[in-house]
N, C-alpha and C positions, 0 to 999 in steps of 0.2 A: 816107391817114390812117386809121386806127383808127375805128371807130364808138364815140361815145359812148354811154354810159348814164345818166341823169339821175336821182337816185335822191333822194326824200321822205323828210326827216326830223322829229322833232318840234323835233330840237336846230339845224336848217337855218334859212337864210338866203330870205328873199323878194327881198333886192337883192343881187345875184354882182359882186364886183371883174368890169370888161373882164378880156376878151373875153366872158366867160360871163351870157348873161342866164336870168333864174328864169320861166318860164313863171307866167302870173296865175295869184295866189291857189297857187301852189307855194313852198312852203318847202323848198328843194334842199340838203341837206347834204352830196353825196356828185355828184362825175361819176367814173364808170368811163371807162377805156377798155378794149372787149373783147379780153381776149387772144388772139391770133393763132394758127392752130392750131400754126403752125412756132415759137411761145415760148408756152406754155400756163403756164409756169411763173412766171410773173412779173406780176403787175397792177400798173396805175400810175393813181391817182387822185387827185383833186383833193378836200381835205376844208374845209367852209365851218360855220365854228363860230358861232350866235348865244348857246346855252347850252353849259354842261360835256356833253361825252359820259358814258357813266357809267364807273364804274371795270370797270375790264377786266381779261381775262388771257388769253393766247396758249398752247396746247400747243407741244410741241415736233412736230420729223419722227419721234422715236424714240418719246414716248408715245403718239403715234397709230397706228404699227404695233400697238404694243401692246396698245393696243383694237382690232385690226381694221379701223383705218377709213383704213389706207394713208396714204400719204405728204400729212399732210392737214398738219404742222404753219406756224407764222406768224412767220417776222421780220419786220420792218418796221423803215422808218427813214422820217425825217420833214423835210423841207426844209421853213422855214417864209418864206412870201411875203407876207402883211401879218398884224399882229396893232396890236390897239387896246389904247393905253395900260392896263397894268397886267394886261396878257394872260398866261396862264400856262400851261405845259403839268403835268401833275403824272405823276411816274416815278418808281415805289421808295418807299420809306420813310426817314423819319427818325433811326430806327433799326431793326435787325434784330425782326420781328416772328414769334412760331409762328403754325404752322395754328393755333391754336385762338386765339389771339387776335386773329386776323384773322376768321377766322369770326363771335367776338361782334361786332367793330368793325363790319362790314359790315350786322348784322341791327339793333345800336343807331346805324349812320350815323355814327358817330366814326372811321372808315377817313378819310373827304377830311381829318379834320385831321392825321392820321398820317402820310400823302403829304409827299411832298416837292412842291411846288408851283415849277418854276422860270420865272424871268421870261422874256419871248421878245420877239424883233425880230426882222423879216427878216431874213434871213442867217442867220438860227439853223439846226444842221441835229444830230439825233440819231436814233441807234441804236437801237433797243429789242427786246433778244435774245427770245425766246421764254422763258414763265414770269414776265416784269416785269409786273408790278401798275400802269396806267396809264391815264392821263384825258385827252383834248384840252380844255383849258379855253375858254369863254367868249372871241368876240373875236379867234379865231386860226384863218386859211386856211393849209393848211400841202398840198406835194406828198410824196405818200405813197407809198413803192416797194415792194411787199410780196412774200412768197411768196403764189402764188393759194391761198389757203385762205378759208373763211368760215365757219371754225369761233373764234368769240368765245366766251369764258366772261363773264357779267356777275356782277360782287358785290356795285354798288353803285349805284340809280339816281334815288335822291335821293328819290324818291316818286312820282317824273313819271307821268304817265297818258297810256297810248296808245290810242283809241279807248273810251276811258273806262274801262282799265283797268290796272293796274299793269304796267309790263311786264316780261317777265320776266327772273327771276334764274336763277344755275346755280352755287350755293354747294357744292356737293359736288364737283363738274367743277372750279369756280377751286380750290379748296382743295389738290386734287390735285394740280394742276398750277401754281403760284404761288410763287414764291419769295417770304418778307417779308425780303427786302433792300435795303440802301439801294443804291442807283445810282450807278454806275462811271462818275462826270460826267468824269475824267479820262481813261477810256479808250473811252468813247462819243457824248461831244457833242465839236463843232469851231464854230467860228463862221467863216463863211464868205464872204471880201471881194469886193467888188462885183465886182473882176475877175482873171483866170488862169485856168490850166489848174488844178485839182486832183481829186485821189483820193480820193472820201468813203467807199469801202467797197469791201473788198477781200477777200474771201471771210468764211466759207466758203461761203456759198450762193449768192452773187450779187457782181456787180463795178455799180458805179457810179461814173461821173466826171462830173466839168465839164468839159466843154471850151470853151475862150475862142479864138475865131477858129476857124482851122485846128486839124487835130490834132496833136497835140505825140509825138515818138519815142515819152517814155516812155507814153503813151497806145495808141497805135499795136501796142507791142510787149505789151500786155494783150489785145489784143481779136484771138482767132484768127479763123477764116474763119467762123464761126455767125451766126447771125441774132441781132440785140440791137434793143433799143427806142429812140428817139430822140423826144425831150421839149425842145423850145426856150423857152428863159425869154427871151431879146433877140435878137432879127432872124430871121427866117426861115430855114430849110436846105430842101435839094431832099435827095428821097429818091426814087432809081431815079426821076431825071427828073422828080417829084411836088413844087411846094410844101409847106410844113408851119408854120405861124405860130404864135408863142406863145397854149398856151393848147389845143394840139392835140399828138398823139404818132404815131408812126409805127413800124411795123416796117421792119428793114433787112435784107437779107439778110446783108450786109458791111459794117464800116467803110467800106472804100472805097468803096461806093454811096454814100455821106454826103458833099452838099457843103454846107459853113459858111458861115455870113455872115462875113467878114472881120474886124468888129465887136461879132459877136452872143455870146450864151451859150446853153450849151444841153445838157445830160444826156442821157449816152448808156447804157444799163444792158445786160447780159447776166448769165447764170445762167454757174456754174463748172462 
């Protein structure tokens, strides 16, 4: 299994859904799992929301060349595994917003109401291309598959104070790089049923599935001979002979290294 990382936030949780417990007096917003040297390119973390995160924005792979700082850019998509009544993620806007009015919105804090705010439950699972303007709301644990990048732009952080100070913003970096568009709920959110085999994401940067029991052909016939991640939501897998139990991730050399619980569910991810 993958070494965790436990990581402190102001926005973090002191009591973690099983399996995961918050060390005393830690407010845990984030577990990592370290990337593997044989998949560097992909992290897979567990995010534990008691407040909103602030509003955000991702570069892309092409704007980061473009400043120099190589292939740094961030998609992300968001499995969400409990959320507390009236829970919301917010992505995009309500309408098509400019740079420059997104700039005032964010320095006067009238950006969260411009957001689109949508409702979430378990099973809920979305996309969020690089340049989308986005917040994990209040109340919402969600599994997060990203490109390894830890380049965040902030626009908007409500006011919150981090060791007694505001923290910081990067309104010229989101500006740049942000789209004020509303959100392609049609071609980026799925809701996703308790049980099957299905395909959440299909390039270009990364392949992710469900798989329910066994693996299924059309599964099988996506996943070449490379090393991909394995993430169990219900019953356990053996990887290269290794337990792995919800709640834990593993690298695999191969598909077929990967054995299923008969029963179980469980996300298998690789890069394209």
């Amino acid at each position: 299994m993958l070494p965790q990382k436990l990581v402190e936030k102001v926005w973090g949780c002191d009591v973690l859904p099983a399996p995961f417990v918050a060390p005393g007096g830690k407010r845990i917003g984030e577990i990592w799992f370290e990337p593997p040297a044989a998949l560097p390119e992909l992290l897979v973390k567990y995010i534990f929301a008691s407040e909103k995160l602030s509003v955000q924005v991702h570069p892309s792979d092409a704007q980061t060349l473009a400043l120099g700082l190589g292939r740094q850019g961030k998609e992300e998509c968001w499995l969400v595994v409990a959320a507390e009544p009236g829970a919301c993620l917010g992505i995009g806007f309500d309408a098509p917003l400019s740079g420059e009015a997104m700039r005032a919105a964010a320095l006067d804090g009238s950006i969260e109401r411009l957001m689109t705010w949508h409702a979430v439950s378990p099973g809920d699972f979305f996309y969020i291309p690089a340049n989308t303007v986005h917040a994990i709301g209040a109340g919402v644990s969600v599994i997060e598959i990203q490109q390894n990048s830890d380049i965040t732009y902030r626009l908007y952080d409500y006011g919150r104070l981090e060791n007694g100070k505001p923290r910081q913003l990067h309104l010229d970096e989101s500006i740049a790089v942000a789209r004020g568009e509303v959100y392609d709920r049609a071609r980026w959110f799925r809701r996703v049923p308790d049980e099957g085999a299905l395909t959440l994401v299909d390039g270009p940067l990364f392949r992710l599935d469900r798989v329910a029991g066994d693996v299924t052909d059309e599964v099988a016939a996506r996943y070449d001979g490379r090393s991909l991640l394995v993430v169990p939501l219900r019953g356990d897998v053996r990887v290269g002979g290794d337990g792995v139990a919800p709640g834990g991730c593993a690298l695999a050399e191969t598909l077929g290294a990967v054995r299923f619980a008969a029963d179980g569910l469980c996300l298998v991810a690789q890069v394209y």
